[in-house]
C-alpha positions in Angstrom: -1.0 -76.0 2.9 -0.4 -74.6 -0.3 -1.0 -75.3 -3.8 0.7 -78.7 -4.9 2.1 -79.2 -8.4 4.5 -81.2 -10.6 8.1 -80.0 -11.1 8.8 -78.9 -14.7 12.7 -78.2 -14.9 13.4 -74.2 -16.0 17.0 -72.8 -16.4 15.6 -70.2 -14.4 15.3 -72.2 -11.2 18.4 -72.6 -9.2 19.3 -71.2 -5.8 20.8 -72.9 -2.7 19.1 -75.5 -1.0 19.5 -76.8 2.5 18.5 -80.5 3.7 18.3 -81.2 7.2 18.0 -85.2 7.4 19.3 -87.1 10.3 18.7 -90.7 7.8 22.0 -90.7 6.1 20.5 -92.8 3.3 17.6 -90.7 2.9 19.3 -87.1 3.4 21.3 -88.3 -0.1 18.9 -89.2 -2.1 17.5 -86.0 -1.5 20.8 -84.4 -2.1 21.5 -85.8 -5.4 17.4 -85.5 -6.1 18.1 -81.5 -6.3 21.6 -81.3 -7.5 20.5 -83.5 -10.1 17.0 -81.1 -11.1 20.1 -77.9 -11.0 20.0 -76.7 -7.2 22.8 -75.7 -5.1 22.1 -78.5 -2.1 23.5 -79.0 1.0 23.6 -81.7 3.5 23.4 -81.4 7.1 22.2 -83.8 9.8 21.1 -82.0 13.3 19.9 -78.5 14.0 23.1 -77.1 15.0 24.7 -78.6 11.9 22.3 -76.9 10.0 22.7 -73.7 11.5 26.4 -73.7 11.2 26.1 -74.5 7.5 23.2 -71.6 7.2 25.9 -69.6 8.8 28.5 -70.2 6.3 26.6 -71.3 3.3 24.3 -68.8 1.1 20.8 -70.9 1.4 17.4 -69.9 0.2 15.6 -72.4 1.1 15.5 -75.0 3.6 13.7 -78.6 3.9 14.3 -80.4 6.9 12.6 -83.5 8.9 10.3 -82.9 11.9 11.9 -85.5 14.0 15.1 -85.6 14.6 17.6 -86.3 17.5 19.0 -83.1 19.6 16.4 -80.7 18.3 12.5 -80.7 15.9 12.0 -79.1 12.8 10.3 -77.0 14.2 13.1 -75.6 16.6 15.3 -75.0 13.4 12.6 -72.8 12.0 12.5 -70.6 15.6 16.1 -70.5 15.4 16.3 -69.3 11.6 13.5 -66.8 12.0 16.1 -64.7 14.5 18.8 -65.4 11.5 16.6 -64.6 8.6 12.8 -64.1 8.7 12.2 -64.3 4.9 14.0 -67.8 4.6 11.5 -70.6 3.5 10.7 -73.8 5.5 10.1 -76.8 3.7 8.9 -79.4 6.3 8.9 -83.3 5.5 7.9 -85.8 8.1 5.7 -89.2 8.3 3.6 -88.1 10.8 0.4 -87.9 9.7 -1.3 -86.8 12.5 -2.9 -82.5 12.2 -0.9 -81.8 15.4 2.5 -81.0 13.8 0.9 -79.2 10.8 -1.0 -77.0 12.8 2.1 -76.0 14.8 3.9 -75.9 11.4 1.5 -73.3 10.2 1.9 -71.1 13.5 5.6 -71.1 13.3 4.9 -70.0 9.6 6.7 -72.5 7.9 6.4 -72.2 4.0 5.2 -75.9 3.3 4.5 -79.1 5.3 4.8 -82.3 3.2 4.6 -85.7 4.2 6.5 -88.9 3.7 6.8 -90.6 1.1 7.0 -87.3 -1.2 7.6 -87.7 -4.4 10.2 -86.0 -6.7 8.0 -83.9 -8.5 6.3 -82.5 -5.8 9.2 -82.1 -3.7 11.2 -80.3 -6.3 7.9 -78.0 -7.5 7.6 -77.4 -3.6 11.3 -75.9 -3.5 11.2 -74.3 -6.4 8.1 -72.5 -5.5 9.7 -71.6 -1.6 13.0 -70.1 -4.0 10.8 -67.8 -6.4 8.5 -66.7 -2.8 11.9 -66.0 -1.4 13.5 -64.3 -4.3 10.1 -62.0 -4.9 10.0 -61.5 -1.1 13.9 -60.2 -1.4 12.7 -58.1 -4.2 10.1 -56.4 -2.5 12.0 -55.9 0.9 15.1 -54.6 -1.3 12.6 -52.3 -2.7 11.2 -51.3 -0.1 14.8 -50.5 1.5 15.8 -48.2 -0.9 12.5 -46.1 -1.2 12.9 -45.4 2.4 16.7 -44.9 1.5 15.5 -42.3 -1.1 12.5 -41.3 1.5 15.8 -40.3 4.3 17.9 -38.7 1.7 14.8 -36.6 0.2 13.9 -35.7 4.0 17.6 -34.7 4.6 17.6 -32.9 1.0 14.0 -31.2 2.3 15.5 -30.2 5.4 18.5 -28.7 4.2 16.6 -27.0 1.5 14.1 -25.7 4.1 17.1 -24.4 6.4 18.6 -22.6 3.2 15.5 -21.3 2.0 15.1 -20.0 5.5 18.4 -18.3 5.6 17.6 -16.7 2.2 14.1 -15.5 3.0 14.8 -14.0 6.3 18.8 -12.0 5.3 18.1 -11.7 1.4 18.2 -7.5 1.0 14.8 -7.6 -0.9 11.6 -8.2 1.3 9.3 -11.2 0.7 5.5 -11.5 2.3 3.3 -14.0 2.0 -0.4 -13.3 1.4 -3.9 -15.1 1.4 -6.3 -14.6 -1.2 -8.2 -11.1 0.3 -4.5 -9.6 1.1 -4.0 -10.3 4.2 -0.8 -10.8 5.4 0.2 -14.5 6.4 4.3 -13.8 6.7 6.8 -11.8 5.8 10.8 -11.9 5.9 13.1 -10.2 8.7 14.3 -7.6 6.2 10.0 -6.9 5.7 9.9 -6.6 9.4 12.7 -4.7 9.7 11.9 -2.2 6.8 8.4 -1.6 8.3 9.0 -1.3 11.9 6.6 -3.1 13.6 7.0 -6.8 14.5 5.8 -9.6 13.2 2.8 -10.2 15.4 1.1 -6.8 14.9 1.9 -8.2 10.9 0.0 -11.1 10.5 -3.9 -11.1 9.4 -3.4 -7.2 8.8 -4.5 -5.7 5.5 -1.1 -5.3 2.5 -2.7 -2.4 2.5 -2.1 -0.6 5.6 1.6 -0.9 4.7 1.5 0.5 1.2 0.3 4.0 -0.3 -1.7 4.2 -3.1 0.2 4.4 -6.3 -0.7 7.4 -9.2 -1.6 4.8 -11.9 -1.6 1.3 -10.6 -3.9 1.9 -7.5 -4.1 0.0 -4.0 -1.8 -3.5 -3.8 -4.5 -5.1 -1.6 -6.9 -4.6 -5.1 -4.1 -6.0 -7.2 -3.6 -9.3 -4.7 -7.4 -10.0 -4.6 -7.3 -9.6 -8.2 -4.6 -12.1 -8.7 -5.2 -14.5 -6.9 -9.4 -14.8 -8.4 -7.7 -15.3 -11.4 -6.1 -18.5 -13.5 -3.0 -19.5 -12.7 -1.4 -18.6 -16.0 -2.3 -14.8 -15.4 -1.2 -14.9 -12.1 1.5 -12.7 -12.4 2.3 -8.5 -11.8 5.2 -6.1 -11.7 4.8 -2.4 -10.8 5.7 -0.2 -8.7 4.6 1.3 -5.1 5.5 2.8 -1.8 6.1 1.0 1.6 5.2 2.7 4.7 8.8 2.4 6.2 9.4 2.8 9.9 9.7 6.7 11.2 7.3 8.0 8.1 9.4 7.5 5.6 7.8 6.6 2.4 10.0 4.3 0.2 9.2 3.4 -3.5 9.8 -0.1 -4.6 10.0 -2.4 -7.4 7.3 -5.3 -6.7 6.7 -8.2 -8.5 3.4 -10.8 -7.4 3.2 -14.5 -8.0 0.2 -16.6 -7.1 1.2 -20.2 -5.7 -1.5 -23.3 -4.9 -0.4 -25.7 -2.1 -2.1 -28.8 -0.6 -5.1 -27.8 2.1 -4.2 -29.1 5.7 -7.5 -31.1 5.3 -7.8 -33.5 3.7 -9.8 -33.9 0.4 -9.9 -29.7 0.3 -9.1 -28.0 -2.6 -5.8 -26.2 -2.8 -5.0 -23.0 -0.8 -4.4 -20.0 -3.1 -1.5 -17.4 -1.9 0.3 -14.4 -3.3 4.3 -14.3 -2.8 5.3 -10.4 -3.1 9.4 -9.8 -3.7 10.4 -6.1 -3.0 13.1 -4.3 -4.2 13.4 -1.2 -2.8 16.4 1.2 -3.4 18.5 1.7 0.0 19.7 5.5 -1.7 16.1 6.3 -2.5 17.2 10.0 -0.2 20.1 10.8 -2.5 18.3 10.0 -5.4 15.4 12.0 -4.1 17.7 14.5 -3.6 19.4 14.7 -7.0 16.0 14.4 -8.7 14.6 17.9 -7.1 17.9 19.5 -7.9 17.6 18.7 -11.7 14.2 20.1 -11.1 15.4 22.9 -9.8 17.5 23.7 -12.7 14.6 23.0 -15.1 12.9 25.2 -13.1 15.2 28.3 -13.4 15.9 27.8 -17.0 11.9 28.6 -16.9 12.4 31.6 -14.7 15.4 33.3 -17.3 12.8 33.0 -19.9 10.7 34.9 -18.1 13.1 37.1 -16.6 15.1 38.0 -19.6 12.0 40.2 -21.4 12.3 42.0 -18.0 15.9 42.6 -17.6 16.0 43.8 -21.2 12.9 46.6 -20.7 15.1 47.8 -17.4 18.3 47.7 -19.6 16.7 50.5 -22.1 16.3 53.4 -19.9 19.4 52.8 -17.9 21.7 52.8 -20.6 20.5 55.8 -22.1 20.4 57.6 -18.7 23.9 56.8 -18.7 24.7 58.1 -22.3 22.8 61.6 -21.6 24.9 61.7 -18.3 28.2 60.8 -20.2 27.3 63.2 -22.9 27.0 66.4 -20.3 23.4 66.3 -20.8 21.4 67.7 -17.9 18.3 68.0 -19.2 16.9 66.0 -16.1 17.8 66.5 -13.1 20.6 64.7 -11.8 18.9 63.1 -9.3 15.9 62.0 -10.7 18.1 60.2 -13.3 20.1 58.6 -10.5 16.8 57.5 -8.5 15.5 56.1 -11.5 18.5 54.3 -12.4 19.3 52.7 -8.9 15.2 51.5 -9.2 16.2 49.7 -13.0 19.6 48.2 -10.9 17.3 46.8 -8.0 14.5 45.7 -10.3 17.9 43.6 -12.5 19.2 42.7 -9.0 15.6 41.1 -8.1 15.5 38.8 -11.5 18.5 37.8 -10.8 18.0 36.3 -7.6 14.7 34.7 -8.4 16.5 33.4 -11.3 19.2 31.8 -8.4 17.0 31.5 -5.6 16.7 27.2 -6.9 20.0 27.3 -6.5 20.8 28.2 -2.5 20.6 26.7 0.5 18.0 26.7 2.0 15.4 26.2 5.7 12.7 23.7 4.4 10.1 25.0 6.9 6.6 22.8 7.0 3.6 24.8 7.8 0.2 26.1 6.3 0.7 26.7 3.0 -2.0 28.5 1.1 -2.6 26.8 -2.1 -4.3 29.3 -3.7 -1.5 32.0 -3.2 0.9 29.4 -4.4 -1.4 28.6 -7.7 -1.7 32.8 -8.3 2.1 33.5 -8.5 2.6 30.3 -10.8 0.4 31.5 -12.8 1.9 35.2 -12.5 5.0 33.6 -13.7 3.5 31.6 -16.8 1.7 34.5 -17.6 5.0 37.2 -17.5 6.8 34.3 -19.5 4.4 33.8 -22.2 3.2 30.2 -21.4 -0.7 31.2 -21.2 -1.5 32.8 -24.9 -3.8 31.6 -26.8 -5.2 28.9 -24.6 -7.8 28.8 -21.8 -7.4 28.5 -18.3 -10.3 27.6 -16.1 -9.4 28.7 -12.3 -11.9 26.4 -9.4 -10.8 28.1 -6.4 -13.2 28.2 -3.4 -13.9 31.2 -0.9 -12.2 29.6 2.0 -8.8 29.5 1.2 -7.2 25.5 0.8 -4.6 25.7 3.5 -2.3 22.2 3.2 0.9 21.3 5.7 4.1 21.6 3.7 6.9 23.5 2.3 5.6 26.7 0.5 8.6 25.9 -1.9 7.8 22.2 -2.5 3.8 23.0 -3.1 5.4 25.4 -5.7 7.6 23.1 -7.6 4.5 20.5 -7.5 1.9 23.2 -8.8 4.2 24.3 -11.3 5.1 20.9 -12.7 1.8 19.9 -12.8 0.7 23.5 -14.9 3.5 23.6 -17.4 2.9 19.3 -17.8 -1.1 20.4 -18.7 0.0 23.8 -20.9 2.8 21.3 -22.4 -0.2 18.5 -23.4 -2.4 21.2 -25.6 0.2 21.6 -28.1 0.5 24.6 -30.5 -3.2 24.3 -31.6 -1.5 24.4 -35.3 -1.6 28.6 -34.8 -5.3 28.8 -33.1 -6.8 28.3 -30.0 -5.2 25.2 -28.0 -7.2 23.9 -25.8 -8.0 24.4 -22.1 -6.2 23.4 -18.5 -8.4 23.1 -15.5 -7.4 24.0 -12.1 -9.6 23.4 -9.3 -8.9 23.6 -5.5 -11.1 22.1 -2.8 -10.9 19.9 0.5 -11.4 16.5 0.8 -11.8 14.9 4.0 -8.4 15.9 5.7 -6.6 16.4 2.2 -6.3 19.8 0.2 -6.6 18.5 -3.3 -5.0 20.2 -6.5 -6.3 19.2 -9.4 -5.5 19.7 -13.0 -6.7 18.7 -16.2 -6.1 19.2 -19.6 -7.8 19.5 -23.5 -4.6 17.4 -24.8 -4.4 14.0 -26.7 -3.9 11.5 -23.2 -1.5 9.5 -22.5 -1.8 6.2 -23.8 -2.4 3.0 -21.5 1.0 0.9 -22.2 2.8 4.6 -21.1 0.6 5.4 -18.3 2.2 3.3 -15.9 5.9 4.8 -16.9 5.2 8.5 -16.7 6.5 8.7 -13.2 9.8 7.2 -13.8 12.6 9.9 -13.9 13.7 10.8 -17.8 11.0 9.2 -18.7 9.0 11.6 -21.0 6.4 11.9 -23.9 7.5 15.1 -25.1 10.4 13.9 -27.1 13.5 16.7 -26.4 10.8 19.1 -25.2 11.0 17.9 -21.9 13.4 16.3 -19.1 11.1 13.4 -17.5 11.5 14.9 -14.2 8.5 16.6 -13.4 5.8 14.1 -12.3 8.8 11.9 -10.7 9.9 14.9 -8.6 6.0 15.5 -8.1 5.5 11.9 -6.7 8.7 12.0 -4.5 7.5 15.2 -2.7 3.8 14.2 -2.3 5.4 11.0 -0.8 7.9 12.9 1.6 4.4 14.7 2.6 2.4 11.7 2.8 0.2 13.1 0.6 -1.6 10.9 -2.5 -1.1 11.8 -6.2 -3.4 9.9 -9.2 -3.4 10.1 -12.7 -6.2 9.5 -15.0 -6.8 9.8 -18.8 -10.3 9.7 -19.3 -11.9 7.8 -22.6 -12.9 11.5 -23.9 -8.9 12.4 -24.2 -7.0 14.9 -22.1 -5.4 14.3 -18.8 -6.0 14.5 -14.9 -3.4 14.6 -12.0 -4.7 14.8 -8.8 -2.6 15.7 -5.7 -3.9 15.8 -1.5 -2.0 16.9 0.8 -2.3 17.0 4.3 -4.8 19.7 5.6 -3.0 21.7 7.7 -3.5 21.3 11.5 -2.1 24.5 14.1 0.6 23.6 15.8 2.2 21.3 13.0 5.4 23.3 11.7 8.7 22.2 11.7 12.1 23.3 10.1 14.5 21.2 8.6 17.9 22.3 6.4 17.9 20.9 3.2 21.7 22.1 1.8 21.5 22.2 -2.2 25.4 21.6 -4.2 
């Protein structure tokens, strides 16, 4: 049985009490006994009288004889246990045999006392059973509402999960999941969709299979492994790079990488590094393509008046004077030798002209061998003709067999000529002497014809490196339109060709572009209208 010890009154000890005492004489004095120490006691005379008062009556504890007519103590503590497990059972009796204890101990009654008790230990007894009950009530109340909470956070999880499903799967911007060596663990529907290829032939595949190399910020798959070896609190990237979209299109897009740590499926493992990617990629990225070559395009004329204009004005000269000797009578030359030479100086005007507009048309984008090196000669024809290549030194790598690359003979132009007039551009005005020296160097690598040019200039500094291929970006102040390495990356891209960008710790500047090599039987033709 458990502890004895004498009753010292406390406010703090109250509660209902129940006495089950078929002795009239002795249920009272037991009645007024408690009501007198501060408990709320009832009387009651049988089992079912109990009951019905346990029914009606808030009780917290109950002390009842063993013995008694119509039913034992003991069956009143089977019956409350259906009513009310935690309510404590106070058994009195004068038997004083170990029979009835023992069986009061299996039916897990609180106390068994035995006739004569006295006061103290009787009312130490109850008050002990009220403060077991009320810590009992405590504990199962507690208990109830942390699996309350438990239910509401599972429903809150659940609903969360479902939203955060929704989101992940429809949101416009793509979301992938990688492990710690870049390999692809999930990705959203809008991913999937982007990429065309389903989710199966997805997972465990490199990030980088699905990405192109970007001029200045590399391979993602680098980046991830990066990220995720490092600390937390530098685990964190924005840049830029270009999704291998379904069909061969190549689509730039804004990226931004987060490393997260969750719990290990085993237990006692260390956390699980991953890398969440979020891409935004721009659904217009074709009219903007377009608009950005166009500007080009007019860049690119304004270059060709320059050079056309010295031209125009040597043909001018002799025509206008023809004119004046033939509106003056004077035939000193023949007629039609003036004529001849004249309609010569109007085709020769008439051909500026339309190289000047040629930008400007419509025109049949056909893909095909290109030669580089025919394409790198009449640039520099033009830079040469327009004044671009005095008092500076070009170096010319070309090799014997001829780079041949699969593209637009028109689009190789616009990247060769970006690229030279970027490098001239770099060197300055030498402050009246010599300034400096580009490098141009042709050669295969692999199945890529590779351009590459390089210049004596200052460099571009590290914080702008990675901003040199956004469009109006530019280094050059009003000298230049931020278009032409922009428009250079877009075309490599349409091409699925690389472009990279170096400055080397020695100063001066390297862009590298590879193409396609060119394979017989490639071309194709496609319009390309320019407004």
């Amino acid at each position: 049985m458990s502890e004895r010890r004498r009753w010292t009154p406390s406010r703090g000890h109250s509660g209902g009490v129940l006495v089950v005492e078929d002795d009239e004489l002795v249920g009272n004095a037991l009645l007024h006994m408690l009501r007198h120490a501060g408990f709320e006691a009832s009387l009651a005379s049988s089992v079912d009288g109990a009951l019905a008062t346990f029914d009606t009556t808030p009780i917290d504890v109950v002390v009842t004889d063993l013995q008694m007519p119509g039913g034992s103590g003991l069956d009143l503590l089977k019956a409350l246990e259906g009513r009310d497990p935690l309510v404590p059972v106070i058994i009195v009796t004068g038997d004083m045999s170990l029979q009835p204890a023992t069986a009061a101990v299996r039916e897990h009654a609180f106390d068994y006392l035995t006739k004569p008790v006295s006061r103290d230990v009787l009312l130490g007894t109850v008050a002990r059973a009220i403060d077991s009950r009320r810590a009992t009530q405590a504990r199962v109340n507690a208990e109830q509402r942390l699996q309350e909470e438990h239910r509401q956070l599972a429903i809150r999880h659940q609903r969360t999960a479902m939203l955060l499903s929704v989101l992940y799967n429809r949101a416009v911007e793509g979301i992938i999941v990688l492990d710690a060596q870049g390999r692809l663990v999930d990705a959203s529907d809008s991913f999937v969709a982007l990429v065309g290829r389903p989710l199966y032939e997805l997972l465990d595949a490199d990030i980088g299979e699905l990405f192109d190399l970007h001029p200045t910020e590399g391979d993602i798959q680098s980046r991830v492994v990066e990220l995720a070896a490092a600390p937390l609190s530098r685990g964190h990237w924005r840049g830029e790079m270009t999704v291998r979209a379904a069909r061969g299109r190549r689509l730039p897009a804004r990226v931004s990488l987060s490393v997260c740590e969750v719990p290990s499926v085993d237990a006692g493992s260390e956390q699980t590094r991953y890398v969440m990617a979020l891409l935004y990629y721009e659904t217009a990225h074709e009219e903007m393509s377009r608009q950005l070559q166009q500007a080009d395009r007019l860049a690119t004329m304004g270059l060709l008046a320059g050079s056309a204009a010295h031209e125009i004005r040597n043909e001018l000269g002799p025509l206008l004077g023809y004119l004046t000797m033939l509106e003056q009578g004077n035939f000193e030359v023949a007629a039609a030798d003036m004529i001849k030479v004249m309609r010569d100086s109007v085709r020769r005007v008439q051909e500026h002209i339309e190289q000047i507009l040629a930008p400007l048309k419509p025109r049949v984008r056909t893909r095909g061998a290109v030669s580089m090196r025919d394409v790198i000669e009449g640039i520099l024809t033009l830079l040469r003709r327009a004044g671009r290549l005095r008092r500076m030194r070009l170096d010319l790598d070309v090799p014997e067999e001829d780079v041949i690359v699969h593209a637009d003979k028109t689009e190789v132009h616009q990247i060769g000529l970006n690229l030279l007039t970027n490098a001239i551009d770099a060197l300055g005005d030498g402050g009246g002497g010599d300034r400096g020296t580009v490098h141009v160097k042709l050669f295969y690598d692999g199945s890529y014809g590779v351009l590459r040019v390089q210049d004596s200039g200052a460099g571009i500094p590290d914080h702008l490196r990675a901003r040199v291929f956004e469009p109006f970006f530019t280094t050059k102040g009003s000298g230049g339109t931020g278009l032409g390495l922009p428009v250079v990356l877009d075309i490599v891209r349409s091409l699925s060709g690389r472009v990279a960008l170096d400055s080397p710790t020695d100063g001066g500047t390297i862009v590298t572009v590879a193409l396609p090599r060119y394979q017989p039987g490639g071309e194709t033709r496609e319009t390309q209208a320019i407004t």
